[in-house]
BAZATI-109766 format. One record per residue: x, y, z of N, C-alpha, C, O in turn. Coordinates in steps of 0.001 Angstrom, whole numbers, plus 500000, padded with zeros to 6 digits. Example, Ala and Ser with C-alpha at 12.3 -4.5 7.8 and 13.67 -1.06 7.14 Angstrom:
// BAZATI-109766
513190494310507800512300495500507800513200496700507800514236496681508465 512850497750507080513670498940507140512900500030507870513409501138508039 
// end
This chain:
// BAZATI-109766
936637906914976147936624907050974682936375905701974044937031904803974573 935522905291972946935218904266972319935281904377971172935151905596971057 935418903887969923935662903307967966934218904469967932934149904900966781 933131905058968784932289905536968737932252907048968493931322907564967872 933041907588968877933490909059969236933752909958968287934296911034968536 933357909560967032933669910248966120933640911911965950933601912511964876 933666912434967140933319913954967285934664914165968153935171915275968318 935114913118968620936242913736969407937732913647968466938117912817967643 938291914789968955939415915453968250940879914678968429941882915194967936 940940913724968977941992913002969529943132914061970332944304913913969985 942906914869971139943720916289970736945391915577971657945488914759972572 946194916157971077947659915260971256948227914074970860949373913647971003 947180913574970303947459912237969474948375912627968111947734913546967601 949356912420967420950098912835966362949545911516965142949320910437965690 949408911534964171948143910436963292948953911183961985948776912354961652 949840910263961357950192910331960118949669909440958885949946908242958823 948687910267957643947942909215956738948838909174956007949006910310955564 949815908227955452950441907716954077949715907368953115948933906417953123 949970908287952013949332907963950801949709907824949551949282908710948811 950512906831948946951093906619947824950656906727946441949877905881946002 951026907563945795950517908181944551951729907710943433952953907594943500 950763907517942436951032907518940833949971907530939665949135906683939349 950275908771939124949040909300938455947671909541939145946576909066938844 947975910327940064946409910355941055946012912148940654945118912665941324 946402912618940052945911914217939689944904914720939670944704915883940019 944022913894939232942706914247939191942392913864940810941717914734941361 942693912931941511941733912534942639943155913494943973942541914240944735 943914913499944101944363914023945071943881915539945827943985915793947027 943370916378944831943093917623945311941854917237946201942002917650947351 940422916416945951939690916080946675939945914818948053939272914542949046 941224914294947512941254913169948765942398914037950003942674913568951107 942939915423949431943750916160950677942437916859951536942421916865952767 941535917342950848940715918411951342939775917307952581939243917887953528 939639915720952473939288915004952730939296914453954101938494914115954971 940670914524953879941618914032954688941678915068955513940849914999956420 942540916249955528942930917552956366941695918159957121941861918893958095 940434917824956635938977918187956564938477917251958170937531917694958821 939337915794958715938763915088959923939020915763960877940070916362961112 937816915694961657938173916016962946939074915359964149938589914997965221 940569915255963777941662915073964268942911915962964164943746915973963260 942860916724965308943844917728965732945152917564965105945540918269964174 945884916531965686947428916029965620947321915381964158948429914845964182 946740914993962751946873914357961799947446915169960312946927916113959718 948291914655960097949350915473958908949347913665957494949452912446957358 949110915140956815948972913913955693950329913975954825950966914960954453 950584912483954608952217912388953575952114911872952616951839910673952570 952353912809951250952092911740949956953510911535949809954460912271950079 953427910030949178955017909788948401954346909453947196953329908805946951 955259910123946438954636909846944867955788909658944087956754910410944214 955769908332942960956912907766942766956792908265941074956576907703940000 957058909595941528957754910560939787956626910069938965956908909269938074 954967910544939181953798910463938311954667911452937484955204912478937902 954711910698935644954536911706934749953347912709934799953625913855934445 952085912462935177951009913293934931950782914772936105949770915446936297 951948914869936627952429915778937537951815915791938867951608916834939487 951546914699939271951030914318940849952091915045941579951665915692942535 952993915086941431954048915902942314953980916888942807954306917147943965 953489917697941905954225918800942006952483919567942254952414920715942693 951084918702941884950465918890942679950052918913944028949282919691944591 950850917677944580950978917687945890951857918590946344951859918682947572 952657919337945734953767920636946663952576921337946816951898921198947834 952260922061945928951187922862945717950010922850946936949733923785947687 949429921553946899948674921324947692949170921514949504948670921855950576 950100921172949099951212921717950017951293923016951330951018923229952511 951849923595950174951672925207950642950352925564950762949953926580951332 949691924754950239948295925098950601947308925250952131946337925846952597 948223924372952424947391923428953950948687923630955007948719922847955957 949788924663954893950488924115955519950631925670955937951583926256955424 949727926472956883949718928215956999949661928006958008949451926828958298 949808928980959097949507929603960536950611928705961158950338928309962291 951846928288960628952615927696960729952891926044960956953897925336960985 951337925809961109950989924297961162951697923516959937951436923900958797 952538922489960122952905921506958652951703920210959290951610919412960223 950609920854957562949442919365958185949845918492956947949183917458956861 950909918707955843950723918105954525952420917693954706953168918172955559 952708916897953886953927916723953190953848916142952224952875915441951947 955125916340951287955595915205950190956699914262949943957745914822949613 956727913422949990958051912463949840958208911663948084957447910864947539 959468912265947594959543912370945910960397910884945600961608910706945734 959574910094945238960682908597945001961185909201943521960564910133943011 962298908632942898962565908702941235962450907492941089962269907206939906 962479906373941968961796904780941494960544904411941693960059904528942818 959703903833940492958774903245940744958766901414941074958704900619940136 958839900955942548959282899942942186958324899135943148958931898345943871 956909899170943313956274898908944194955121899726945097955460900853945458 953892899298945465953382900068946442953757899213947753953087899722948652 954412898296948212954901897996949104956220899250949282956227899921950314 957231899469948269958558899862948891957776901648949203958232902373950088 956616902073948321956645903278948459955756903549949528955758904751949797 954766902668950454954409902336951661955746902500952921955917903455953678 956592901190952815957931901388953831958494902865954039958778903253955172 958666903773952789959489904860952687958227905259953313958198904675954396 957204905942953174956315906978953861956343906501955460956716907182956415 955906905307955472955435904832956768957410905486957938957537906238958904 958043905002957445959682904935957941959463906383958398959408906696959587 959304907503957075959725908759956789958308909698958329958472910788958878 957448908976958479955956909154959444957080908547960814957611909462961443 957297907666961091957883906885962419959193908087962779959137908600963896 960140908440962007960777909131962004960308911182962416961044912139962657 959222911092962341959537912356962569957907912295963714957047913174963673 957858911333964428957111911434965885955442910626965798954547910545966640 955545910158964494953942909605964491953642908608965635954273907563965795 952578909045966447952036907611967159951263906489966556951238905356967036 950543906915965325950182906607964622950098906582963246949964907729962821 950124905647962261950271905767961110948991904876960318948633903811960820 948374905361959127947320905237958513947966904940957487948880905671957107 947467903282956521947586903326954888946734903542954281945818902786954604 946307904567953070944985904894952612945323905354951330946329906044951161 944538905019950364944671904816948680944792906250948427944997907098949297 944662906448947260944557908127946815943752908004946028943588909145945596 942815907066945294941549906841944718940264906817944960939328906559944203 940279907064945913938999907213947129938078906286947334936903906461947658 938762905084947095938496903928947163938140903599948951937101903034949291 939212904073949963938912904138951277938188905245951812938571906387951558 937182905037952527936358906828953373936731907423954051936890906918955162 937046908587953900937861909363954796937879909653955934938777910013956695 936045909356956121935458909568957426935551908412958715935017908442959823 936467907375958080936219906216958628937465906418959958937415905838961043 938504907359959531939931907374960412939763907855961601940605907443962399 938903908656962074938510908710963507937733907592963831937753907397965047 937131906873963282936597905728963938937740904560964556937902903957965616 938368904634963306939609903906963365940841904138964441941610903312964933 940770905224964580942039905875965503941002905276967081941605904787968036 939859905388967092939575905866968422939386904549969002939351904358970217 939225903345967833939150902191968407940340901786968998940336901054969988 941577902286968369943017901803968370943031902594969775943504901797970586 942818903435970225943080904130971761942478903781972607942543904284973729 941675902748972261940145902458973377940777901070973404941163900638974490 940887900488972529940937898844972852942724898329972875943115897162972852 943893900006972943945063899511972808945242898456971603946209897769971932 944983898220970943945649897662969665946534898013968795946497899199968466 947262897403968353948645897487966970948106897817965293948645898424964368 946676897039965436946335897407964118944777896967964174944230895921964525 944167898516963557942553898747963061942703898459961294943045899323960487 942447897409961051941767896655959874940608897270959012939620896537958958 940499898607958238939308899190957819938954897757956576939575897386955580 937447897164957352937911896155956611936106895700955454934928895980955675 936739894986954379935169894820953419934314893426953926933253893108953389 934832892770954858934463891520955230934025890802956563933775889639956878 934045892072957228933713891975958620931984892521958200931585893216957265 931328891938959207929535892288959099929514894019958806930292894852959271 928389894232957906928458896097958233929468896532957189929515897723956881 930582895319956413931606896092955203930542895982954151929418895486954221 931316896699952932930211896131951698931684896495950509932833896879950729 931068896207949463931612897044948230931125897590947366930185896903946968 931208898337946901930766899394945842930139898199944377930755897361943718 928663898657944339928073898028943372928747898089942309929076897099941655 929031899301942017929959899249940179930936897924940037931065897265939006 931654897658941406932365896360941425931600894575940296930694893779940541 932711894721939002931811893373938340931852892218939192932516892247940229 931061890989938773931201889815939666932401889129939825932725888475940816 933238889356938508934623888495938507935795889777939852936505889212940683 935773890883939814936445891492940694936132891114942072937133890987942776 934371890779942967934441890626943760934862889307943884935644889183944827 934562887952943092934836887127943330936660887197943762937239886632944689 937068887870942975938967887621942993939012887787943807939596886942944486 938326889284944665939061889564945864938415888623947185939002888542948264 937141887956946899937519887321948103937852886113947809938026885507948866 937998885570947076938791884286946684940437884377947285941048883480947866 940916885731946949942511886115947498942524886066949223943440885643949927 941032886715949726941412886788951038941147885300951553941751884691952437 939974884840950683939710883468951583941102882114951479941313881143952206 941996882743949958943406881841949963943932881756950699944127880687951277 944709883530951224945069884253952143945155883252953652946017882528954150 944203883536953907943831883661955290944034881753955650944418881321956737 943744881067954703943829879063954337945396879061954845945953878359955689 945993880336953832947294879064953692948157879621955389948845879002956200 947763880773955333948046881468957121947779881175958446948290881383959547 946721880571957936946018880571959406945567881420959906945558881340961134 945115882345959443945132883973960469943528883779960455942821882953959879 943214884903961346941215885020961720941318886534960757940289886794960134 942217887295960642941841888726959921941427888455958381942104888030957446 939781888938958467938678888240957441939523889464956533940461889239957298 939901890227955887940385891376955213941735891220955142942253892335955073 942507890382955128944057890371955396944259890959954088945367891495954054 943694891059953116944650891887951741944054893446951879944358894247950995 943265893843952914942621895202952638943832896281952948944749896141953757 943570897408952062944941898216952289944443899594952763945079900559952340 943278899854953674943223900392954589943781900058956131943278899075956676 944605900679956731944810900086957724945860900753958768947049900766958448 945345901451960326945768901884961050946436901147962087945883900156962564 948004901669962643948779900839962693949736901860963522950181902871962980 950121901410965349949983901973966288952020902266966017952544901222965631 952755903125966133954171903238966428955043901986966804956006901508966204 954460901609967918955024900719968502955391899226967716956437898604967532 953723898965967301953847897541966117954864897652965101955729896806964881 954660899094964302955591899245963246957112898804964033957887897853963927 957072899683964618959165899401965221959119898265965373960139897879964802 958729897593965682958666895731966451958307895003965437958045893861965814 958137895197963987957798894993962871959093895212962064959513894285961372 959872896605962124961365896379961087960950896404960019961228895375959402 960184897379959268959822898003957880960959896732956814960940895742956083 961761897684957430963381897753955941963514895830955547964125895228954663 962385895230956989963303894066956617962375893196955741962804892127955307 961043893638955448959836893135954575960274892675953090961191893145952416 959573891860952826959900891233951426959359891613950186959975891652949121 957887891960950421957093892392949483956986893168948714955874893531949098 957251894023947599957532895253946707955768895358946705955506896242947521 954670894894946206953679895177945360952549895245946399952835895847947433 951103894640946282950079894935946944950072893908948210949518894160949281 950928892454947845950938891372948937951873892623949757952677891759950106 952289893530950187952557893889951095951855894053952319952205894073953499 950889894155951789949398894294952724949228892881953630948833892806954793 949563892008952921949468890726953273950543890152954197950267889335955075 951574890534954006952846889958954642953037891023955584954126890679956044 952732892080956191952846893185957097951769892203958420952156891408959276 950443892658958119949706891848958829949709890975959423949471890943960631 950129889542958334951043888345959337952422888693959922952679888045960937 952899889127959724953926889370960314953261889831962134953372889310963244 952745890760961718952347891791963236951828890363964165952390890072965222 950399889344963453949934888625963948950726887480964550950046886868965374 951850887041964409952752886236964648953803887287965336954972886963965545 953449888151965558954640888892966569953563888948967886953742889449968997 952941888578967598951853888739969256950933889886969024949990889946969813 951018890985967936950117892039968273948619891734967882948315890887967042 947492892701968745946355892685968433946062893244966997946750894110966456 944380892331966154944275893161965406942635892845965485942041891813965797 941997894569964947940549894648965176939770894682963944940745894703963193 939136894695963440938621894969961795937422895965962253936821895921963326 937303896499961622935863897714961775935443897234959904936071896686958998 933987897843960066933288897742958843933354899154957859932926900239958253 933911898956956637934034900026955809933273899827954467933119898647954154 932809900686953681932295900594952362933639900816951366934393901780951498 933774900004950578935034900276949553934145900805948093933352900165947402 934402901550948021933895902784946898934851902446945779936040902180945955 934172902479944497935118902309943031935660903812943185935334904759943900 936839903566941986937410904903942303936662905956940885936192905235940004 936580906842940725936235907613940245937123908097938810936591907940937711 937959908455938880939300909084938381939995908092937917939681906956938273 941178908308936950942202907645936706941913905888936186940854905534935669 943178904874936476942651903558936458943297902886937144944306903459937556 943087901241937677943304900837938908945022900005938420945363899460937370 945722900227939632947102900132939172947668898519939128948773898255938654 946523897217939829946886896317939783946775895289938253945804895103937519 948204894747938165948373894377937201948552892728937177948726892250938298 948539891881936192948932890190936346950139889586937044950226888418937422 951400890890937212952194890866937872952021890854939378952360889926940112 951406892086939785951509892097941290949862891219941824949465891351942982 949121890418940849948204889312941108948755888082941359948362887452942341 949862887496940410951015886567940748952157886545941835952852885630942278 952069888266942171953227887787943258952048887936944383952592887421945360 950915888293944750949589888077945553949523886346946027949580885801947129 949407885931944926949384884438945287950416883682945595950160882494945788 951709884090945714952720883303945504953437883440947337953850882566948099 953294885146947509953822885604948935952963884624950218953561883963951066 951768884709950127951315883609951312951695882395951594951698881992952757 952161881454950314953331880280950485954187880199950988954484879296951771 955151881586950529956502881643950766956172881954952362956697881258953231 955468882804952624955973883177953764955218881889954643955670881898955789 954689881314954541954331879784955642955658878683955556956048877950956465 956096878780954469957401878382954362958234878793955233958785878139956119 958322879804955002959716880618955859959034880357957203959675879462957753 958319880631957740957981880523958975957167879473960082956475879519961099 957840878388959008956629877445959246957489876433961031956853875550961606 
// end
């Protein structure tokens, strides 16, 4: 089996996608059908959605019972009443996935910002080359980004990864990308609960972490697509604590 195989079913492999929602209503009904739609046997999708007023919730029950017949559970929902982060509402899914048998666990937007089609590529590299973490990534040869992207957005974001990666040391050209498949084992040897990050540097401080625990990591090439729906949730807040977490943590670990 090779990152190539995109026809094969992984069959016994258990592949949990975490997908953290707030205000995603409009885009969730197309990113479940998306998702549930790969050709991967063992893969159950988990939204945690942190109490969208615009009733993401209770679309995802819905969606729910939808996908979840012939007694198969391919869907779940996990209901935060705090909004206090896409880092803490990442830990809770990912924890709530480790907990009930995932070998694998997937982070993937609900904006359809990541391709859906990309997670068997992703899974099959992670089984072929044994690795801790597949990097769906915009910066490896073969990534791109979505033209609608203005010049000041692409510049930020690779200005963040090229900070990133300076003040770390790390080779992972994508260290802020928040696609990203991520084997049982790394997670446990990783200690969720004990992460610092509430916001998007979670992405950032997970990664180093794994990379300084010894695990492998691979990047594959993905297209990052604008999102369609809704609007994008990063704010001057979680841009400031972006820049601030790669310090701290060379600090702490220096």
């Amino acid at each position: 089996m090779t990152g190539r195989d995109n026809h094969d079913r992984h069959p016994g492999v258990p592949v949990t996608v975490v997908m953290p929602t707030y205000n995603e209503a409009a885009n969730l009904p197309r990113m479940a059908e998306l998702v549930l739609g790969l050709p991967v046997d063992g893969l159950h999708l988990k939204i945690v959605d942190d109490s969208s007023p615009d009733g993401t919730g209770r679309i995802a029950e819905e969606l729910a019972e939808k996908y979840n017949w012939d007694g198969r559970r391919r869907m779940s929902v996990l209901h935060r009443t705090e909004k206090d982060g896409l880092g803490r509402a990442y830990v809770a899914g990912m924890t709530a996935a480790l907990q009930e048998g995932a070998a694998y666990v997937v982070q993937m937007d609900a904006d359809g910002s990541h391709p859906a089609e990309a997670v068997p590529r992703m899974l099959g590299t992670a089984v072929a080359s044994e690795v801790g973490l597949v990097v769906g990534s915009r910066y490896v040869e073969g990534g791109s980004l979505d033209e609608d992207w203005g010049i000041h957005r692409v510049l930020l974001s690779r200005f963040a990864n090229r900070y990133a990666r300076a003040v770390l040391g790390t080779k992972i050209r994508d260290i802020t990308a928040g696609f990203n498949l991520w084997s049982a084992a790394t997670l446990h040897d990783l200690d969720l609960a004990t992460l610092d990050s509430a916001g998007y540097s979670f992405q950032v401080e997970l990664k180093y972490k794994a990379v300084r625990a010894g695990h492998s990591a691979v990047e594959i090439p993905i297209r990052f697509e604008e999102r369609t729906e809704g609007v994008s949730k990063m704010t001057l807040k979680t841009q400031l604590e972006s820049a601030v977490v790669p310090i701290r943590l060379r600090l702490k670990h220096r």
